[in-house]
N, C-alpha and C positions, 0 to 999 in steps of 0.2 A: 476353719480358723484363718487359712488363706483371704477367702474371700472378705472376711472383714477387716483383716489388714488393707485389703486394695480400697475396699469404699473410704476406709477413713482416711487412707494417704490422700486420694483422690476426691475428698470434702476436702481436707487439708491443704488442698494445693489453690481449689476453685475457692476457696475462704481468699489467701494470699492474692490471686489475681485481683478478685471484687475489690477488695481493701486498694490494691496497687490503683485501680482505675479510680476509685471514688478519688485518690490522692491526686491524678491526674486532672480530672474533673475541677477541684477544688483550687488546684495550679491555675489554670486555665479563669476559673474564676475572680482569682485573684490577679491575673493580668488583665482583666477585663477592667475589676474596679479602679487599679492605678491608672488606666488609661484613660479613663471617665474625668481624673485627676488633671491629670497633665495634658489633656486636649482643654481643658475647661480653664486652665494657666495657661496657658499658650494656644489660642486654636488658629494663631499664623502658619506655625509650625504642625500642622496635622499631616502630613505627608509625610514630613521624617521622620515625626513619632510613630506613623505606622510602618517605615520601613524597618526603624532599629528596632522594634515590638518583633515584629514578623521575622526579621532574618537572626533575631536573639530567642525566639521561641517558635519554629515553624510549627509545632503540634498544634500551637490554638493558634493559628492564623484566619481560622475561621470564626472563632469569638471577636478575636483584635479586629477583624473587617467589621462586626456586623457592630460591632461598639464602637469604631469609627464614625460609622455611619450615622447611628443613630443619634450622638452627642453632638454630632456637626452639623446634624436636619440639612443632611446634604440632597444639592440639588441632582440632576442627571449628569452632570459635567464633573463635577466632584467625585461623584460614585466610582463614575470611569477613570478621575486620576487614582482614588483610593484602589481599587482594582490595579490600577497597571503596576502601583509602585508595591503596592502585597506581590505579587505574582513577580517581578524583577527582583524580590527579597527572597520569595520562595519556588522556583519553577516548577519544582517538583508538584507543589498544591495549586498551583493556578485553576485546576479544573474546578477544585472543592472552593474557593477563593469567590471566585464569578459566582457559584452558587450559594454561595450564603450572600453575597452581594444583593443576588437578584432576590433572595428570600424578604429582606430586609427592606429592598426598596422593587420594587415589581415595574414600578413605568420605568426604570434605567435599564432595560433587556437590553436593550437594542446598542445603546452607549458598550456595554459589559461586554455584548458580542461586538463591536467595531473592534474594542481594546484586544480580546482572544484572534481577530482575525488578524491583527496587524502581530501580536508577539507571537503566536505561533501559526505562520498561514500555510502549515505545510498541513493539517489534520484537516481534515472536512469529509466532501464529500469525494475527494481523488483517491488512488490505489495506490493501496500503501509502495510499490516500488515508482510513482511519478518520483521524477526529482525536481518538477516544480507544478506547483499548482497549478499556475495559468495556463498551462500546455497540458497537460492529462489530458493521456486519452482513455475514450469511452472503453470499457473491456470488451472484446469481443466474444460473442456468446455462439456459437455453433447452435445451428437448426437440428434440431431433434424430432423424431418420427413418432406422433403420438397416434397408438393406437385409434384413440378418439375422434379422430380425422375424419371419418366417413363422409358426413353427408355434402363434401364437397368432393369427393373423388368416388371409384368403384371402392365396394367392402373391402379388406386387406386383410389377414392373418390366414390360417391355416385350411387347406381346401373342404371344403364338405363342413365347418363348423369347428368350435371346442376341442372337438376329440379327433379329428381326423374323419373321413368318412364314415357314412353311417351303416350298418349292417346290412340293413331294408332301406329302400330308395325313400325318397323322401315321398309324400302322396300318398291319394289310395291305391288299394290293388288294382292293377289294369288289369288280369285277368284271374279264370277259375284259383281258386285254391289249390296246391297239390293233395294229391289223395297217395297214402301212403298207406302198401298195405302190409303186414305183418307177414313174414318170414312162415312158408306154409311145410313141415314136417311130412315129407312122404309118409302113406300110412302101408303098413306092410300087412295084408290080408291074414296072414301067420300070427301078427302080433295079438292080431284079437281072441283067436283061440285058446284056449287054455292049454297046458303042457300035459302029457301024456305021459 
């Protein structure tokens, strides 16, 4: 009885989420379509309308970019200002911003990465404690001894192999075999008689 109380709480709750996002979804689409609006009434003004879009809804900053874009048949210059001014409304989503940008329009990569290098030029390829980009230094990596070394130096690891040395020398036998002979019981002339 337990156990069906759990599954149905827990349909219950994953019904609730589904519904909450499809709402979300549908949100999102619906600033999409007024924006479609009001870029196509004013597309002088397409910069501020995606600022106050983006910093009044950063959730769908990534629909509002890409319906920027698309309504405005923006060139590679354009994409890049659409990009900086989403991303100066939203910092927190710039990564996801640039990517629906580049999704949207594919030959403005390069414009999208200028704009990510100039607003935030501390991420790349420096370590994360540089405190400036242009100065990072390379991390130093300590030389380590790999086993695998060999065929430019002598063998290296444990004497005699694996295991340690080996029981029997390595090779054939250099000489005879040992001959071992069993433990010989004095016989006592007495013992053979029988008892009296």
């Amino acid at each position: 009885m337990k156990m069906t109380t759990r599954f149905a709480a827990l349909s219950a709750i994953l019904g609730f989420l589904s519904i909450a996002s499809a709402k979300a979804d549908e949100g999102c689409q619906a600033q999409s379509a007024s924006l479609k609006e009001a870029i196509a009434a004013k597309p002088t003004e397409l910069l501020q309308i995606v600022e106050v879009r983006v910093s009044a809804n950063p959730g769908c900053a990534c629909e509002i970019v890409k319906t920027a874009i698309e309504v405005s048949k923006a060139d590679v210059q354009v994409v890049a200002s659409i990009v900086e001014t989403a991303s100066a409304a939203a910092p927190d989503k710039m990564r996801l911003i640039a990517q629906c940008a580049v999704a949207v329009a594919p030959d403005s990569l390069a414009g999208v990465q200028a704009v990510l290098a100039k607003l935030d030029p501390s991420t790349g390829e420096s370590s994360p404690s540089s405190k400036d980009a242009k100065s990072a230094k390379a991390p130093q990596v300590a030389d380590t001894w790999n086993p695998l070394d060999f065929p430019g130096g002598p063998p290296s690891g444990p004497p005699g192999g694996p295991g340690g040395y080996p029981e029997l020398p390595p090779g054939p036998p250099t000489g005879f075999p040992p001959v071992i002979t069993p433990p010989v019981k004095p016989v006592s002339p007495t013992g053979l008689l029988p008892n009296n």
